[in-house]
C-alpha positions in Angstrom: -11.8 26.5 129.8 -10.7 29.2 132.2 -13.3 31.7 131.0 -16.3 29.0 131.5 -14.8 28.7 135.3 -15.0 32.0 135.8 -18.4 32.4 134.3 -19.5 29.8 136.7 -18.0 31.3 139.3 -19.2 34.6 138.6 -22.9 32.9 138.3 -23.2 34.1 134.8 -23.6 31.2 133.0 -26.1 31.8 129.9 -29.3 29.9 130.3 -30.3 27.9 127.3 -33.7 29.6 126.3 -37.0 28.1 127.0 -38.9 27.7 123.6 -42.2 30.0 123.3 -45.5 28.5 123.1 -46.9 28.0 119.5 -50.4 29.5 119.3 -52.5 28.7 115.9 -55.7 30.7 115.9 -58.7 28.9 114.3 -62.0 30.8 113.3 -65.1 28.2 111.8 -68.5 28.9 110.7 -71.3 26.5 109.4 -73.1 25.9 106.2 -72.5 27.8 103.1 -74.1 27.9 99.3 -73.5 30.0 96.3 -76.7 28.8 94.2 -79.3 26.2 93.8 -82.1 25.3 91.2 -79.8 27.2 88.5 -80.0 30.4 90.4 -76.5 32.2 91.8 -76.3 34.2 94.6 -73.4 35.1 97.0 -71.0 36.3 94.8 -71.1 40.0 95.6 -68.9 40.5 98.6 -71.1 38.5 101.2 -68.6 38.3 103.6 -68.0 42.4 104.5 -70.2 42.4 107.8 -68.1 39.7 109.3 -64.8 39.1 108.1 -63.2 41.7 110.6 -63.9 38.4 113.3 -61.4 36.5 111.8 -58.8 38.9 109.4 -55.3 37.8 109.6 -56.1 34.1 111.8 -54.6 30.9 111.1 -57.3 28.6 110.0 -60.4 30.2 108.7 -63.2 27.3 108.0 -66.2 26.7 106.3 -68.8 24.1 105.6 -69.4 23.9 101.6 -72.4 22.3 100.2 -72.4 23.8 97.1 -70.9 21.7 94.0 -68.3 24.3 92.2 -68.6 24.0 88.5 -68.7 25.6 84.9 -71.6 24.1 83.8 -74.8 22.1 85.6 -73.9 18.4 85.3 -77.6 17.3 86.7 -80.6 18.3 85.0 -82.4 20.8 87.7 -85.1 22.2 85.2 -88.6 23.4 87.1 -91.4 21.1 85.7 -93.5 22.8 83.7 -97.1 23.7 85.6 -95.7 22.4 88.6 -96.3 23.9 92.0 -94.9 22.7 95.1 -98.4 22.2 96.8 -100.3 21.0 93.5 -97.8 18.7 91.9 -98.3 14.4 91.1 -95.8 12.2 93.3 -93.7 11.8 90.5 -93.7 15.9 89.8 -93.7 16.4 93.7 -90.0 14.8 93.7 -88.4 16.5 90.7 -89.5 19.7 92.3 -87.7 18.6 95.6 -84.3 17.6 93.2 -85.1 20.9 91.5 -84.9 22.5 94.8 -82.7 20.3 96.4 -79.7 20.2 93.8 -77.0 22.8 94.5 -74.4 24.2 91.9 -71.8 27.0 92.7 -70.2 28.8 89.6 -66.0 28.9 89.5 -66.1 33.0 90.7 -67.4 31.3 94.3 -63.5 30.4 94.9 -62.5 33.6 94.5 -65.1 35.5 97.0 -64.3 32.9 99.4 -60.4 33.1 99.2 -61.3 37.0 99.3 -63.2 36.8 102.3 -60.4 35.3 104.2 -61.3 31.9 104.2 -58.3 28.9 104.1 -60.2 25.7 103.9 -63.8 24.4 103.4 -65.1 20.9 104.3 -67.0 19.5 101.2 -68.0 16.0 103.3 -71.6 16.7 103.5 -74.6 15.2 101.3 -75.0 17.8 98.7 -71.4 16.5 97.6 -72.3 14.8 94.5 -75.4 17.3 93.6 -73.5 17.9 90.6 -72.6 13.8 89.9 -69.0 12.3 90.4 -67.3 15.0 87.8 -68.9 17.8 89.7 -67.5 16.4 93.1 -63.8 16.1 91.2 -64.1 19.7 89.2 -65.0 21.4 92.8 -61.7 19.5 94.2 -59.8 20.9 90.8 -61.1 24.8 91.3 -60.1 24.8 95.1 -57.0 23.8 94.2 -56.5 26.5 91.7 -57.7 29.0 93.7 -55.4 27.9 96.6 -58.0 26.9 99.0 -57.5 23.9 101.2 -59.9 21.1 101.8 -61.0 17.7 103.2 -63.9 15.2 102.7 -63.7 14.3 99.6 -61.6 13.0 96.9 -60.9 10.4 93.9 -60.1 7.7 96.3 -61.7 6.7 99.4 -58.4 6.8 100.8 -58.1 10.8 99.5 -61.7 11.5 101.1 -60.9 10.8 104.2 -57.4 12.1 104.2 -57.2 15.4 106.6 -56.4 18.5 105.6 -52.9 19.5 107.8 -52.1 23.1 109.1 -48.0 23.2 110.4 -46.5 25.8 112.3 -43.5 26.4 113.9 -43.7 22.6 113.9 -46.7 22.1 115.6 -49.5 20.8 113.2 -53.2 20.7 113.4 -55.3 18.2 111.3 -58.6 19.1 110.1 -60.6 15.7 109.5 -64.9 15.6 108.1 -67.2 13.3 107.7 -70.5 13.0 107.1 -73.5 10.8 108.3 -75.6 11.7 105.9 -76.3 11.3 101.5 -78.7 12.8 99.3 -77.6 10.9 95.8 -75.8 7.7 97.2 -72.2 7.6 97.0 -70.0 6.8 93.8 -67.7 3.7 93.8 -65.6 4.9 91.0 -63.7 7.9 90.5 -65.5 9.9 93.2 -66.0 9.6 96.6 -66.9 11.8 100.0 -66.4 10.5 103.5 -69.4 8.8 104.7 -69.9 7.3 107.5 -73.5 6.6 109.0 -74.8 5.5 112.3 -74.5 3.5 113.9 -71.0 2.8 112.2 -69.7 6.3 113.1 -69.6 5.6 116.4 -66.4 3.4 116.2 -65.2 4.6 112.5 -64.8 8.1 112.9 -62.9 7.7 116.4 -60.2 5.4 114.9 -59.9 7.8 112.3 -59.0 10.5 115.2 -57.2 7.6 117.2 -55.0 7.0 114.1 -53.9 10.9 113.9 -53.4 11.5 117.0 -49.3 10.1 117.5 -48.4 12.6 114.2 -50.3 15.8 115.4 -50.6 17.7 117.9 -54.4 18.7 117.5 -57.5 17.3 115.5 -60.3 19.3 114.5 -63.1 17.4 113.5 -65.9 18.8 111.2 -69.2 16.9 111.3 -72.3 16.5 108.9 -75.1 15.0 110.5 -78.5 15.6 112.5 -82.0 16.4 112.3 -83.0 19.5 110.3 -84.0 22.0 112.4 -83.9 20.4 115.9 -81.9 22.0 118.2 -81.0 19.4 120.2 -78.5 16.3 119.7 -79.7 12.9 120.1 -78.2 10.8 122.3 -76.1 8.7 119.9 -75.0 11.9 118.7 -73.7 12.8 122.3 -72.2 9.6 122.3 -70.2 10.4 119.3 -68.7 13.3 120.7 -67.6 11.1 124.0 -66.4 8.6 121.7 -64.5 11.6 119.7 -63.1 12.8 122.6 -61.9 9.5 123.9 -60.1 9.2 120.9 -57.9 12.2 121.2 -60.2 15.1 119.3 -60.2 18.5 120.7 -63.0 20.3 118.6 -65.7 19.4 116.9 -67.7 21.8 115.0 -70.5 20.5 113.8 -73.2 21.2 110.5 -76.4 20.8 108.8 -79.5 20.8 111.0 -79.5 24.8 109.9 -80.3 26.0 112.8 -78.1 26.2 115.8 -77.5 23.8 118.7 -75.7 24.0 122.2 -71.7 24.0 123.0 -70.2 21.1 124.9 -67.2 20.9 127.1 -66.6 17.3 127.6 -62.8 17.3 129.7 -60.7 19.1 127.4 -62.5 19.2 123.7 -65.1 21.9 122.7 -68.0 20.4 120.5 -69.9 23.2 118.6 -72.9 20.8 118.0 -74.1 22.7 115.2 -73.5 26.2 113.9 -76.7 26.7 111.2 -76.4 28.3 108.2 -73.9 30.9 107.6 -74.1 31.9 103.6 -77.5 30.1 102.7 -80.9 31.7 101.5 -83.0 30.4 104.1 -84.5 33.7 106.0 -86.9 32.3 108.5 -87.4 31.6 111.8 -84.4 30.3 113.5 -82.9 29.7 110.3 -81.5 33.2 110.3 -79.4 32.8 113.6 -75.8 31.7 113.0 -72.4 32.1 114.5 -68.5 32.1 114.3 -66.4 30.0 116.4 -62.8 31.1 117.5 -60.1 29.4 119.8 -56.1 29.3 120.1 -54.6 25.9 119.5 -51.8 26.3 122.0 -48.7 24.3 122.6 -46.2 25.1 125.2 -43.9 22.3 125.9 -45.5 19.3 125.9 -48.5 21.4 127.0 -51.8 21.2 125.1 -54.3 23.2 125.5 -57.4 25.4 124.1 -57.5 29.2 125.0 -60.1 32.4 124.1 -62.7 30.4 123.0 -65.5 32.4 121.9 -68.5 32.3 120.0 -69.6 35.2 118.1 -73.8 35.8 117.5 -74.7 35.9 113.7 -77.8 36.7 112.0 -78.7 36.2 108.3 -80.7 39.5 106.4 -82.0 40.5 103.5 -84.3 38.8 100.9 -83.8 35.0 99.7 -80.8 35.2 96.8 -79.6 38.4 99.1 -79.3 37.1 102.2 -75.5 37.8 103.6 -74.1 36.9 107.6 -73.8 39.9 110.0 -72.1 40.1 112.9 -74.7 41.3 115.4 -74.2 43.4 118.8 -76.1 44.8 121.8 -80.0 43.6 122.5 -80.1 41.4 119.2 -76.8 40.1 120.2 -77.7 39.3 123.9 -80.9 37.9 122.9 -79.2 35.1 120.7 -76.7 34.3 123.0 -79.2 33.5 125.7 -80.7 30.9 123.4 -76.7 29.4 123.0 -77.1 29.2 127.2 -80.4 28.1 126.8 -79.6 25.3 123.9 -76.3 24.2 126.2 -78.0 23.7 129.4 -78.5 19.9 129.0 -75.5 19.4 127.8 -73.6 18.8 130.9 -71.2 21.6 131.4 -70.0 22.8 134.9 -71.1 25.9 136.2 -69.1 29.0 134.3 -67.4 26.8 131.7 -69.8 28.7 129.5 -71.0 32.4 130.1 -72.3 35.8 128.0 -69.4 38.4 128.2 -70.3 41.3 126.1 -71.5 40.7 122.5 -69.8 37.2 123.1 -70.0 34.1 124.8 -67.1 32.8 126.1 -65.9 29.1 126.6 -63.7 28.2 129.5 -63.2 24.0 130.2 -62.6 23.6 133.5 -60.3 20.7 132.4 -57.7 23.7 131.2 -58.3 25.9 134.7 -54.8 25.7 136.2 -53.1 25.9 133.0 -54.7 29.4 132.2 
């Protein structure tokens, strides 16, 4: 007792220390296939002119459309003497399921868990392109391969169930959904997280409203939109206000394959849509993709979103080939002026979006005087 008197005399009384702020780095990119119409591609290493964005972050995600399996579950056969310009209605759309009907071999786990990735969204409509045991086998080999993911599941309940990143107590929940289906949803056994509009507009909030009390940050990773339009419709921009209401503080968004605007609406980011990342579609704005960074950072009972950056991509080589590079100086400059360009009518103040280097960086004004 006399001690601790004479420490407070002396003004040396030890200061209980302040707790540093938890910062969880999260990298996502868009749209990515290992193989369609019976033909593999993307297994040879078709991360190497990119991964060096995101080595040694937190959360590294991806959107994956591609069915992982040992064996095609859906027949996906060409049609003999059919030609996709000289074909009968009936021919005309086998060709499209021919086309259309994805199927990623078990080694696509591997290159992605190699290529830094930690979990992939599988809510999107090529979910079932291998049927209900395809949907559940993909579930099994991420599992194996120790790969997180969300979206789907063998319950409705497990579909829309997020996928939950914790650290140093702070957790970040990763929920997806999609608006869209290409072979209509099982009811038994197998199930992705669907929701279209207009019901999304209300369904996928609550979803976010509901998640919010138990974590500190929600990701939300959305399949929707018109293929190849760069621009959101307006009840997709009313989604994100809805999403944001709720409590979300990113969306990142996929499918149109081609890439649309970013959004600062307050304090969440939406990445409306970030094209195709691992695909072998090689024309046209098809090529043009991108990676997505932020810090998730919680100091106190301080939120809030820092070094948020968006990285030009382009997609090269021949169709089977094709493999994401990160891209620097004119070709680099010239892609982010079409971000600015695809962001101007989205509403965002003046400098919450500008080209720094081979980057273009993302500052809400909503965060300014916590920076």
């Amino acid at each position: 007792m006399r001690a601790f008197l004479l420490l407070i005399i002396l003004g040396s009384v030890p200061r209980l220390a302040q707790a540093a702020p938890v910062r969880i780095t999260f990298t996502g990119v868009g749209d990515i296939i290992f193989g369609r119409a019976g033909l593999a591609f993307g297994l040879d290493d078709p991360f190497r002119h990119v991964g060096h964005l995101w080595k040694g972050r937190d959360i590294v995600y991806g959107n994956l459309e591609t069915p992982i399996t040992v064996a095609r579950y859906r027949q996906t056969a060409q049609p003999k003497r059919c030609r996709q310009v000289a074909c009968t209605t009936d021919e005309a759309n086998y060709y499209r399921a021919h086309r259309l009907t994805f199927w990623g071999r078990p080694e696509a786990v591997g290159v992605l868990k190699t290529g830094g990735f930690t979990v992939l969204g599988t809510a999107n409509n090529h979910a079932e392109d291998q049927g209900a045991k395809g949907l559940i086998e993909t579930i099994a080999h991420l599992k194996k391969g120790n790969l997180g993911h969300f979206g789907t599941g063998g319950t409705l309940e497990e579909a829309w169930k997020p996928f939950v990143f914790e650290k140093q107590g702070v957790k970040v929940a990763l929920i997806g959904a999609t608006t869209l289906w290409n072979i209509p949803p099982g009811s038994k056994g197998s199930f992705y997280a669907l929701s279209e509009f207009p019901k999304v507009l209300t369904e996928l909030p609550d979803k976010v409203r509901a998640l919010k009390p138990t974590h500190d940050f929600v990701i939300v990773a959305l399949h929707y939109g018109e293929e190849y339009i760069h621009n959101p419709e307006s009840q997709e921009r009313k989604l994100m206000r809805n999403l944001e209401a709720a409590g979300a503080d990113v969306v990142v968004g996929g499918h149109p394959h081609v890439l649309r605007g970013i959004q600062v609406i307050n304090k969440m980011v939406v990445f409306y849509s970030m094209g195709n990342f691992l695909f072998d579609a090689n024309k046209e704005a098809q090529v043009e993709s991108g990676v997505a960074m932020l810090d998730l950072v919680k100091d106190g009972s301080k939120k809030t979103l820092e070094n948020i950056v968006f990285h030009p991509v382009r997609n090269e080589g021949n169709p089977g080939w094709i493999l994401p590079k990160h891209i620097t100086g004119v070709h680099a400059q010239a892609l982010l002026k079409k971000m600015l360009k695809y962001s101007r009518k989205l509403g965002n103040a003046d400098g919450e979006l500008a080209i720094d280097g081979d980057r273009l960086v993302v500052k809400p004004r909503a965060f300014a005087g916590n920076l």
